[in-house]
C-alpha positions in Angstrom: 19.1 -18.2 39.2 19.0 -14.7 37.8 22.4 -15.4 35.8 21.6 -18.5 34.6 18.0 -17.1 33.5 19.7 -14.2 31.8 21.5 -16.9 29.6 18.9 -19.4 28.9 15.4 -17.5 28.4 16.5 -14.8 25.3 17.6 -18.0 23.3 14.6 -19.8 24.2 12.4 -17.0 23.0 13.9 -15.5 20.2 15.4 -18.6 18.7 13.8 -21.5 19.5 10.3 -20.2 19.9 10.5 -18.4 16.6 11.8 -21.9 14.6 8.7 -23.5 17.0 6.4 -20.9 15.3 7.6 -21.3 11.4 7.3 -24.7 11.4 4.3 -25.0 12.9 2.8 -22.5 10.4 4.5 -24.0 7.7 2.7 -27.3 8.9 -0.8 -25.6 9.2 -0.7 -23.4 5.9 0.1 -26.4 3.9 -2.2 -28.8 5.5 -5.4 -26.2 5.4 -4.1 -25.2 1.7 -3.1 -21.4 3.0 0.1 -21.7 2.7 1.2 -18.8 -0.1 -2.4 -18.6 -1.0 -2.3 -15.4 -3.2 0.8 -16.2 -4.7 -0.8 -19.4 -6.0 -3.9 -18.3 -6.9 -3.2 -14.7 -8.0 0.3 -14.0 -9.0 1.4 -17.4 -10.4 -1.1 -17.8 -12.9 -1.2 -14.4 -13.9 2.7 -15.0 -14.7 1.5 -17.6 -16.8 -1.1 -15.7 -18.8 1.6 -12.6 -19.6 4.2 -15.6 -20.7 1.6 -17.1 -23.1 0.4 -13.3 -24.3 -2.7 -13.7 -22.8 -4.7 -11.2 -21.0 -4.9 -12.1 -17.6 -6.7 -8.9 -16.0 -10.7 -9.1 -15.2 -13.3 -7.3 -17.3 -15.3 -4.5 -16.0 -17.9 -6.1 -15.3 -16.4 -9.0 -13.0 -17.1 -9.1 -9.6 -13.6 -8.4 -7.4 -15.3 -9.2 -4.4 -14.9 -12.9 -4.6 -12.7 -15.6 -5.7 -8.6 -14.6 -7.0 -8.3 -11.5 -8.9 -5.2 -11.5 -11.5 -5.3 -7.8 -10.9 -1.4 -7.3 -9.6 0.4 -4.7 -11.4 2.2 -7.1 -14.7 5.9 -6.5 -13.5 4.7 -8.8 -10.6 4.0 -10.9 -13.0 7.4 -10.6 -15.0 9.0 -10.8 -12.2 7.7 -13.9 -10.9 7.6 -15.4 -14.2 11.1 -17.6 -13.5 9.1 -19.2 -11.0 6.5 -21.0 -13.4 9.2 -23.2 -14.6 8.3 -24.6 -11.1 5.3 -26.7 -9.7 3.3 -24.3 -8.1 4.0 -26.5 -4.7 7.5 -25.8 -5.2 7.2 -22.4 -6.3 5.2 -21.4 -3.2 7.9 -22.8 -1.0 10.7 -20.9 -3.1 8.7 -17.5 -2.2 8.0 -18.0 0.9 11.8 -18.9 2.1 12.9 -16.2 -1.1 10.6 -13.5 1.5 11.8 -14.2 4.7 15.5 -13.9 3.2 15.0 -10.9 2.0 13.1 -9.3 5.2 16.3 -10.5 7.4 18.9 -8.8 3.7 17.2 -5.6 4.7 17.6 -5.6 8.4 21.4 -6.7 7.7 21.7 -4.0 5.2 20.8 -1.4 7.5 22.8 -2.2 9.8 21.8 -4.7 12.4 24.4 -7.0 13.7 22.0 -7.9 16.9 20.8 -11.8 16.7 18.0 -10.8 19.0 16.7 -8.2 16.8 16.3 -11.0 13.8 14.5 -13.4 16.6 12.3 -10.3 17.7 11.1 -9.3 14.5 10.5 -12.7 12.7 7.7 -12.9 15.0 5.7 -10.0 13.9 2.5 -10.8 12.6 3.1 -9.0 9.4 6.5 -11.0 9.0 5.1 -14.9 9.9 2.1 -14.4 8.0 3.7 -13.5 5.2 4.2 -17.2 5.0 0.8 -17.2 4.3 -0.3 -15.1 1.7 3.1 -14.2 -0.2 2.0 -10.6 -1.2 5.7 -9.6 -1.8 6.1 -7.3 1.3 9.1 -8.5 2.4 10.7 -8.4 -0.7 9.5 -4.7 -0.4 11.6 -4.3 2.6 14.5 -5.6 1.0 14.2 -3.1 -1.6 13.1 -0.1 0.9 16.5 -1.1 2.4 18.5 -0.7 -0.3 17.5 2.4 -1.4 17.8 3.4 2.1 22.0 2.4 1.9 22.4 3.7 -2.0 20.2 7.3 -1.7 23.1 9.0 -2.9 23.5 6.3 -5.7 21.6 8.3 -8.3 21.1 5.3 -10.4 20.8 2.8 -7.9 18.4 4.2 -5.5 16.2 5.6 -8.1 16.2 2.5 -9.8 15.3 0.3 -6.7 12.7 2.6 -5.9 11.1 2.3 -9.2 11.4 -1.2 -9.1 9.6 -1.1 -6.3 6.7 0.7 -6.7 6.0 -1.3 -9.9 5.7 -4.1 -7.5 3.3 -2.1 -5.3 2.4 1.1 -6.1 1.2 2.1 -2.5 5.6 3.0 -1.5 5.5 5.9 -3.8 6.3 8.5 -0.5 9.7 6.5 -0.3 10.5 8.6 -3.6 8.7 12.3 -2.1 11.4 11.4 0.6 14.3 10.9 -1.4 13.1 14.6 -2.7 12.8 16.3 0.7 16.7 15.0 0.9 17.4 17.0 -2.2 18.1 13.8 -4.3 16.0 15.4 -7.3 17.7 13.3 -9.7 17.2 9.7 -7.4 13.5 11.1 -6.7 12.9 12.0 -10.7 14.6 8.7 -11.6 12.4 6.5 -9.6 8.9 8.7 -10.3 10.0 7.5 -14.0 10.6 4.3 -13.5 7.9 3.6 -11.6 5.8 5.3 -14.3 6.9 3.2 -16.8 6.4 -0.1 -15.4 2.7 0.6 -16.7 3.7 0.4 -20.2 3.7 -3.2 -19.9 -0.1 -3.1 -19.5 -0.6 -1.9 -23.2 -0.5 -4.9 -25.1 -4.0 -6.0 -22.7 -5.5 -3.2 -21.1 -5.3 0.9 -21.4 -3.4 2.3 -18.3 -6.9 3.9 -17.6 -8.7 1.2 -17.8 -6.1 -0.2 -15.3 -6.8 2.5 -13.0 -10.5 2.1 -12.9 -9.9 -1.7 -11.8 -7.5 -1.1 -9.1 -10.3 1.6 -7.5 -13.3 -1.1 -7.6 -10.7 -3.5 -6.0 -10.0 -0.8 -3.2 -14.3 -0.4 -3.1 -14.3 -4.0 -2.7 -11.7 -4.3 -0.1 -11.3 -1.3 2.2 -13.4 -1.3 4.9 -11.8 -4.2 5.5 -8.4 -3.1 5.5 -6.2 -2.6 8.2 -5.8 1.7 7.7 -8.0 5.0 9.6 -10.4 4.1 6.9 -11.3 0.7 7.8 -11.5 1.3 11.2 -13.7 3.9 11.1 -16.1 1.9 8.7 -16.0 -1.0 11.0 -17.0 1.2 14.0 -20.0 2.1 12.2 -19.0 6.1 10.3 -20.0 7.0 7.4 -18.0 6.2 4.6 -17.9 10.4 3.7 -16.5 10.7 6.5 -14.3 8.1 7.0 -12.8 8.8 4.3 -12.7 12.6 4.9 -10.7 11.7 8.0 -8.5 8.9 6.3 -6.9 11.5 3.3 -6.7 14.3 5.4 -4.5 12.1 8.1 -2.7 11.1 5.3 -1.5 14.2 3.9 -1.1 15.4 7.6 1.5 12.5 8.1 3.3 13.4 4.8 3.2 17.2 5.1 5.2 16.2 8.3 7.1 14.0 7.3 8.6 16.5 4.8 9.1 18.7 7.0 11.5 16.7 8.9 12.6 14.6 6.5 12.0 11.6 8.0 12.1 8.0 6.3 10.1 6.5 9.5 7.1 9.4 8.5 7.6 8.7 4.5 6.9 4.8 5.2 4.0 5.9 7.6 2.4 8.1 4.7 2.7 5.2 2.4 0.8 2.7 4.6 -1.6 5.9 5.8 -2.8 7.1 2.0 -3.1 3.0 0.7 -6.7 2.3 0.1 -5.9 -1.1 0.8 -3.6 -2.3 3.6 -3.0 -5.7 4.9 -1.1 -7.2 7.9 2.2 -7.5 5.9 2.5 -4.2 4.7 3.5 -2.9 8.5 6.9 -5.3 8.0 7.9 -2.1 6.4 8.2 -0.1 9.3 11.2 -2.3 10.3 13.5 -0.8 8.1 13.1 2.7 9.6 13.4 1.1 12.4 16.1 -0.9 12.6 17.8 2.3 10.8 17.8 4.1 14.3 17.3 1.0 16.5 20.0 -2.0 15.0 20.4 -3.7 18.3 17.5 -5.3 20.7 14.9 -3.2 22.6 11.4 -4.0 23.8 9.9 -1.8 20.5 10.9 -4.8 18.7 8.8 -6.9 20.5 5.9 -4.9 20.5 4.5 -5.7 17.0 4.6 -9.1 18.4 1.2 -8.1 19.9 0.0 -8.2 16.2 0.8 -12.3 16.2 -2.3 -14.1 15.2 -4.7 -11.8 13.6 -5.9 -12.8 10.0 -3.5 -11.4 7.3 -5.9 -10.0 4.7 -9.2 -11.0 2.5 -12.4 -9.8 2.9 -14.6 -9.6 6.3 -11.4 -9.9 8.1 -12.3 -6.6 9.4 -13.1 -6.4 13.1 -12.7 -2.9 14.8 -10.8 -4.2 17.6 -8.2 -6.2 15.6 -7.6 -3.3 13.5 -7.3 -0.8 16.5 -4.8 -3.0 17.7 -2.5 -3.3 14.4 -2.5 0.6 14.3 -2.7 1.3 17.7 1.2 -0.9 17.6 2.5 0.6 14.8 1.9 4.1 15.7 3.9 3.5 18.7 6.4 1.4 16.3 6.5 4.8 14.3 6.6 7.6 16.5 9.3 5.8 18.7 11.4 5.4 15.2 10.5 9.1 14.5 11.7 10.3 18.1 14.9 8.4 17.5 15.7 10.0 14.1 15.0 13.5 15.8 17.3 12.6 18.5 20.2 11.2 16.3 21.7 13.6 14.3 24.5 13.8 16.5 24.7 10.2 16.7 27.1 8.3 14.4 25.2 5.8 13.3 25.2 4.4 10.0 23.6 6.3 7.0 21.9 8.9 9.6 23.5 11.6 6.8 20.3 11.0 5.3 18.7 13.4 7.8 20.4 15.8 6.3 19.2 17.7 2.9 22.3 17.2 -0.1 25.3 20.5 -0.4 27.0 21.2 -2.9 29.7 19.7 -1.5 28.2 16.1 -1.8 29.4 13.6 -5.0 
């Protein structure tokens, strides 16, 4: 009974009940109207305004608060532009499947040959509801990934990196990390990149003006958000406070996480020091992971614990959801972290990257 469980329940779990859950969201997103909801309302038409030359951002005076904000840095909207050729009901299907391909690219690229590990990890709450909202995260990963495999690729990591945070501006540790590795030129590259992917605001709003948007959408949105901050507002601090506490954790996490070099810490900074963070953003912390961890273990189905709770928007913020998402992911990142400390003399795949660049090095 034992054998012949041994065989039959990791299929049933990590196959068929992960191709039970997609459809079934699939099925409820579409019916309810959820299904890729800010891709359709936000980042779709704002592609549309930047291909007709029209201003797409909000005025000063508009209230962020409610209704879709076309406030997504314009290379999102470049990006996506290709996909206005498309009904938006097709569209939204092409992102959705274009996500999840890319989340299991990364794991692949880093490594991880374990079926299981793809099973365990499409059920994290941040990867399924994905499906739901399409805020590019798992295209993020993809891109965290590569950077990971080409950091001593001076062109091709500090391009992807800059790519990336002109996507989402929140992963700009990912290039303090490639400098604590002593990839100046990767680090420099991808600072400037990133940099200039706000030159394409120019022709509709100043870069400052810009700025002041994207900190009213963070007033308008972070107590809500799934980070120290929110959870401290939702247990009733302060807001001096809270955010006191939030920054100075932040730079904590990234002063240590130069220190020892660690991708798991940079990625942990990032989501830490983000005004804003949603569900989705924690799919990041797979690629760290599945950097040290490629084959199956019970960390990769603990974010499964995260399954269910509402992906992002406002008033989604209840203190013991949020407790729960960081209380997961801490455990997601120090066990990552632990391994990374614990690997150097472990040949695994890319681990070099622990280890600052010589003299020696192309």
């Amino acid at each position: 009974m034992r054998a012949a469980a041994a065989k039959i329940v990791p299929p049933l779990a990590l196959i068929v009940v992960p191709v039970i859950a997609y459809v079934n969201m699939f099925h409820l997103a579409r019916s309810n109207g959820t299904f890729a909801i800010d891709f359709r309302n936000e980042i779709y038409p704002e592609a549309q305004q930047l291909l007709r030359g029209q201003n797409p951002f909000p005025s000063a005076t508009a209230d962020l608060r409610h209704g879709s904000n076309h406030i997504w840095p314009p290379l999102v909207g470049y990006a996506a532009a290709p996909l206005t050729a498309l009904p938006p009901a097709a569209a939204e299907v092409v992102i959705a499947v274009f996500g999840i391909a890319c989340f299991g690219a990364a794991l692949w690229i880093v490594g991880v040959r374990d079926w299981r590990v793809y099973g365990a990890a499409s059920l994290w709450g941040s990867v399924i509801g994905e499906m739901r909202v399409a805020h590019l995260s798992l295209i993020l990963c993809l891109l965290a990934a590569i950077v990971w495999r080409t950091r001593a690729r001076t062109a091709v990591a500090g391009l992807t990196l800059g790519f990336a945070i002109g996507l989402k501006f929140f992963v700009w540790p990912l290039a303090v990390w490639l400098a604590s590795l002593r990839r100046w030129w990767e680090a420099g590259i991808a600072a400037a990149t990133g940099a200039a992917t706000l030159l394409l605001l120019l022709p509709f709003v100043g870069i400052l003006e810009y700025v002041r948007l994207l900190r009213r959408l963070s007033a308008a949105f972070d107590q809500d958000a799934y980070s120290p901050y929110g959870l401290l507002i939702q247990a009733g601090a302060g807001s001096t406070v809270a955010r006191g506490v939030w920054l100075a954790l932040g730079a904590a996490v990234l002063a240590l996480a130069w220190r020892r070099r660690s991708f798991a810490l940079f990625v942990a900074a990032a989501l830490l020091l983000s005004p804003i963070v949603w569900l989705d953003y924690f799919a990041l912390t797979a690629v760290p992971l599945a950097v040290v961890r490629p084959t199956f273990s019970w960390v990769w189905l603990l974010p499964v614990l995260t399954f269910g709770i509402p992906s992002s928007g406002a008033g989604i913020g209840l203190t013991t959801q949020t407790l729960r998402v960081l209380a997961v992911f801490a455990v997601v990142v120090w066990y990552t972290e632990r391994r990374e400390r614990h690997a150097s003399g472990v040949a695994l795949p890319g681990l070099d990257a622990l280890a600052p660049r010589t003299a020696a090095d192309p």
